[in-house]
N, C-alpha and C positions, 0 to 999 in steps of 0.2 A: 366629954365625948368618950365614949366607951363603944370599942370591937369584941362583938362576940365570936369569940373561934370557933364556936362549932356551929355557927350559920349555917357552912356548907355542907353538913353532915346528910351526906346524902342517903335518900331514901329506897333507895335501888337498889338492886341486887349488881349494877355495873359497875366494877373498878372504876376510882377516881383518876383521869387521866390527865389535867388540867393541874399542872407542874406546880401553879402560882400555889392552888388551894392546897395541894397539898404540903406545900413552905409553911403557910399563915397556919396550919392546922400541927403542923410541930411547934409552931412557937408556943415559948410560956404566955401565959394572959400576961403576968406582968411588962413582958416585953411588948406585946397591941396595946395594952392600955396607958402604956410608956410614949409607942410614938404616936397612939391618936392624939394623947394630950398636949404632943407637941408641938401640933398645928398654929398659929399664929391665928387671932381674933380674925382678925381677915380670909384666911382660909376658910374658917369655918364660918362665917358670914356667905363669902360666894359660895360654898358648898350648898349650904341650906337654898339662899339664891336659885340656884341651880335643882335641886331635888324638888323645891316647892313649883321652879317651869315647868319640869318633865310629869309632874304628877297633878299641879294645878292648884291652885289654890282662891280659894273664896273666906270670906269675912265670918267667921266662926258665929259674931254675936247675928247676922242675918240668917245663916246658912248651918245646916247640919248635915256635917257632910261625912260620908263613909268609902271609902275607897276598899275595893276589892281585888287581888289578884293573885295569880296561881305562885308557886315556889320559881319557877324560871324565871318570869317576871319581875319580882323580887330579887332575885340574885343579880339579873342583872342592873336594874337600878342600881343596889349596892356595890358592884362590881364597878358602873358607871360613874359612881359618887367617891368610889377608891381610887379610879385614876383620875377624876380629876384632883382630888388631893394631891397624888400625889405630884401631878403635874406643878400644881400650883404650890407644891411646897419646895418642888426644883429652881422654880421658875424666883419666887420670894429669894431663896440662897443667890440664883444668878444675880436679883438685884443690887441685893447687900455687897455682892462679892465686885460689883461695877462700881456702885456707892467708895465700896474702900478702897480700888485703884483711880477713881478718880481724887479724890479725898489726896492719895501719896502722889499720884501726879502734880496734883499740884501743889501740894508741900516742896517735893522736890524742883521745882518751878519757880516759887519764890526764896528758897533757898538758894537756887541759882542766878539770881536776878540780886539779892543781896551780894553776892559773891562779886560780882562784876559789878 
């Protein structure tokens, strides 16, 4: 999984005003290409999930299919497919971070039931 930073490289003569893009557009590639790959097989499974909904998808060996659409439309899919990432790579940490207090919970739990 690979982010290209100059995606939003806009085509206008209008100042970029949209705070996010212009963060992702300072960063180094190595630092996008760092945390797209950090994503967890799962994230990027419902990501695809999710971008193959919104855009649709049919059986390639029946169907030839072409999809067309303007640079805003595009942006925002992508933009769409970035916060669910990211969402879902908050949400993955909140797991883990349940997983390991319940995990010492109940260490602590039966260390205490030994004790008495």
């Amino acid at each position: 999984m690979e982010f290209n930073f100059d995606f939003f490289a806009s085509e206008t003569e209008e100042p970029q005003t949209n705070t996010l893009i212009q963060y992702l557009q300072q960063q180094h590639p190595e630092t996008l290409a760092w945390v797209a790959q950090s994503a967890s097989s799962e994230i990027k499974d419902i990501i695809n999930q999710n971008v193959q909904g919104l855009v649709g998808m049919l059986p390639s060996e029946d169907f030839h299919v072409q999809i067309t659409t303007d640079r805003d439309d595009l942006a925002n899919l992508l933009a769409s497919a970035m916060m669910t990432g990211y969402f879902l790579g908050q949400m993955e940490q909140r797991k883990n971070l349940d997983n390991t207090l319940s995990l010492s919970e109940s260490l602590k739990a039966k260390k205490k039931n030994k004790e008495h």
